[in-house]
C-alpha positions as CSV (number, residue, x, y, z in Angstrom):
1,X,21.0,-100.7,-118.0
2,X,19.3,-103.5,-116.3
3,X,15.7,-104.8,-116.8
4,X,14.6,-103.5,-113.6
5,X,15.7,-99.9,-114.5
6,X,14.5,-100.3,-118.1
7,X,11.1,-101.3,-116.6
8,X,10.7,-98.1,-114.1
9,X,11.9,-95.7,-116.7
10,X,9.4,-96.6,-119.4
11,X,6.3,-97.2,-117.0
12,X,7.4,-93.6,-114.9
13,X,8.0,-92.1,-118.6
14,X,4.2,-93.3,-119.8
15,X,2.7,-92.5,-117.2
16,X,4.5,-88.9,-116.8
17,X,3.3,-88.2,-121.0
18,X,-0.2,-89.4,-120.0
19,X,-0.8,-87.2,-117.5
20,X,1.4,-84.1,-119.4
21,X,0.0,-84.9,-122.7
22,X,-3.9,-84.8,-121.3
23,X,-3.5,-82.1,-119.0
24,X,-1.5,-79.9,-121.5
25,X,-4.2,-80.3,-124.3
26,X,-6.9,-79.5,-121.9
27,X,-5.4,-76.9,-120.6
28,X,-4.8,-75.2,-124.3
29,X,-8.2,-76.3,-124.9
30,X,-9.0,-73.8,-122.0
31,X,-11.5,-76.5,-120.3
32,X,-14.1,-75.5,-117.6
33,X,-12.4,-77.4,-115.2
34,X,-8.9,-75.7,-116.0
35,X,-10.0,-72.3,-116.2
36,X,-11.9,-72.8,-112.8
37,X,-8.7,-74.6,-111.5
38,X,-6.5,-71.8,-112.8
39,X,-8.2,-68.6,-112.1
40,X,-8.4,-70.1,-108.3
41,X,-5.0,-70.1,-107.9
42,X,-4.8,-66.9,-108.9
43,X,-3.3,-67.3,-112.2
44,X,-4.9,-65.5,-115.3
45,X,-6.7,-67.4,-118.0
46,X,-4.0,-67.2,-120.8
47,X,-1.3,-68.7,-118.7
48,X,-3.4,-72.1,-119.7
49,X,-2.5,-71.4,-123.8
50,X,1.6,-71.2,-122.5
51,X,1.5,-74.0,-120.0
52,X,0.0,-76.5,-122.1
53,X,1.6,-75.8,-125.3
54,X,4.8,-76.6,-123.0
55,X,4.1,-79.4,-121.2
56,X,2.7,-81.2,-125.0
57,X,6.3,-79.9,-126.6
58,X,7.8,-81.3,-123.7
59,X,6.1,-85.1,-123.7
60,X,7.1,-84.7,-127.8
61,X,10.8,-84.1,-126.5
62,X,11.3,-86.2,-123.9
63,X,9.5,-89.6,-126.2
64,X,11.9,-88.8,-129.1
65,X,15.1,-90.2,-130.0
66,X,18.0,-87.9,-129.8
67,X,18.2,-84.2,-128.9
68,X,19.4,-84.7,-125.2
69,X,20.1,-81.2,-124.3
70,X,16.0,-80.6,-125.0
71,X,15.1,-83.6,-123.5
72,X,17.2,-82.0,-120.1
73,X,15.2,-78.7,-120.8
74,X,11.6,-81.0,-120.6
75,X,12.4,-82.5,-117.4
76,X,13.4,-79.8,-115.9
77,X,10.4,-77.8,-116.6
78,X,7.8,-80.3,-116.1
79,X,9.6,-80.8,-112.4
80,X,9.4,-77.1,-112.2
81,X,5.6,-76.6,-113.4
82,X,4.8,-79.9,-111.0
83,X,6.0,-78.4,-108.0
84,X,4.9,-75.3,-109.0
85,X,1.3,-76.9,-109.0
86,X,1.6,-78.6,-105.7
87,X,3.0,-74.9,-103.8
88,X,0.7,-73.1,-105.8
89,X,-2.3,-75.0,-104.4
90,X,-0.9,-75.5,-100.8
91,X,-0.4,-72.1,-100.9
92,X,-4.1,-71.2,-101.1
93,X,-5.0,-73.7,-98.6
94,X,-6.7,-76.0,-101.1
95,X,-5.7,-79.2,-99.5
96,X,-7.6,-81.6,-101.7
97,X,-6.4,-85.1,-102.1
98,X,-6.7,-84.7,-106.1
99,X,-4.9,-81.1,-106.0
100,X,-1.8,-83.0,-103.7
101,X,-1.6,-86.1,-105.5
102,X,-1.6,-84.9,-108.6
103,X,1.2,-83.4,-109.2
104,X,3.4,-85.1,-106.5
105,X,2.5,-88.6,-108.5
106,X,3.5,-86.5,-111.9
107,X,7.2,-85.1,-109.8
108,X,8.2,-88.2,-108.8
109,X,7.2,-89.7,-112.5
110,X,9.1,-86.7,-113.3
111,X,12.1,-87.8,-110.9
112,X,11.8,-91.6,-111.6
113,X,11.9,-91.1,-115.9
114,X,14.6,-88.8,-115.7
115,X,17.1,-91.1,-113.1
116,X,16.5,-94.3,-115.0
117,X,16.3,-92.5,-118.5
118,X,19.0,-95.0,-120.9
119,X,22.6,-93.7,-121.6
120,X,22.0,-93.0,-125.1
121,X,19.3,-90.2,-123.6
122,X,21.8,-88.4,-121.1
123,X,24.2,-85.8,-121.5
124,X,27.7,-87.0,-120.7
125,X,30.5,-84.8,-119.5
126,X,33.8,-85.6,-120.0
127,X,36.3,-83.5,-117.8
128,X,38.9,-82.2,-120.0
């Protein structure tokens, strides 16, 4: 792995557990601003306890040593619950810069961390 690679992976995979890490524990905090954000995308209230207890299990998995199969899992459902976010609020015509950025910047983070991710954190397939 080269230093350039090494760099992307670790700033893509900080900022990607930030930003899963702060909205997960608001979001099982059950904030104002994520009920309101929520309940206007038509999701119900307690969707907030599931979605943030995963996306706190998944910064834990993904940070880890070891345990690549779960750390596969974690990407694949933070890419799944960031583009998700960003259909969900297209779909209801809320256009906001903040709704859009957010979790485009947090797929491509998403993209980025998992590309560049070192050897010793991939799954390797041997063809037998």
């Amino acid at each position: 792995m080269t230093k350039t690679h090494k760099i992307i992976y670790w700033v893509a995979t900080v900022l990607l557990a930030i930003g899963m890490l702060q909205s997960g524990i608001f979001a099982v905090l059950r904030t104002k601003q994520w009920v309101d954000l929520v309940t206007a995308l038509g999701y119900p209230v307690y969707f907030l306890s599931i979605l943030g207890t995963w996306k706190i299990l998944g910064v834990i998995a993904i940070l880890v040593p070891r345990f690549k199969l779960l750390k596969e899992w974690a990407y694949a459902g933070f890419f799944f619950a960031m583009t998700g976010a960003l259909i969900s609020h297209l779909a209801v015509g809320d256009h906001e810069t903040k709704a859009i950025l957010g979790p485009l910047f947090q797929t491509i983070f998403v993209i980025l961390s998992w590309y560049f991710r070192p050897a010793d954190r991939k799954i390797v397939v041997v063809n037998q």
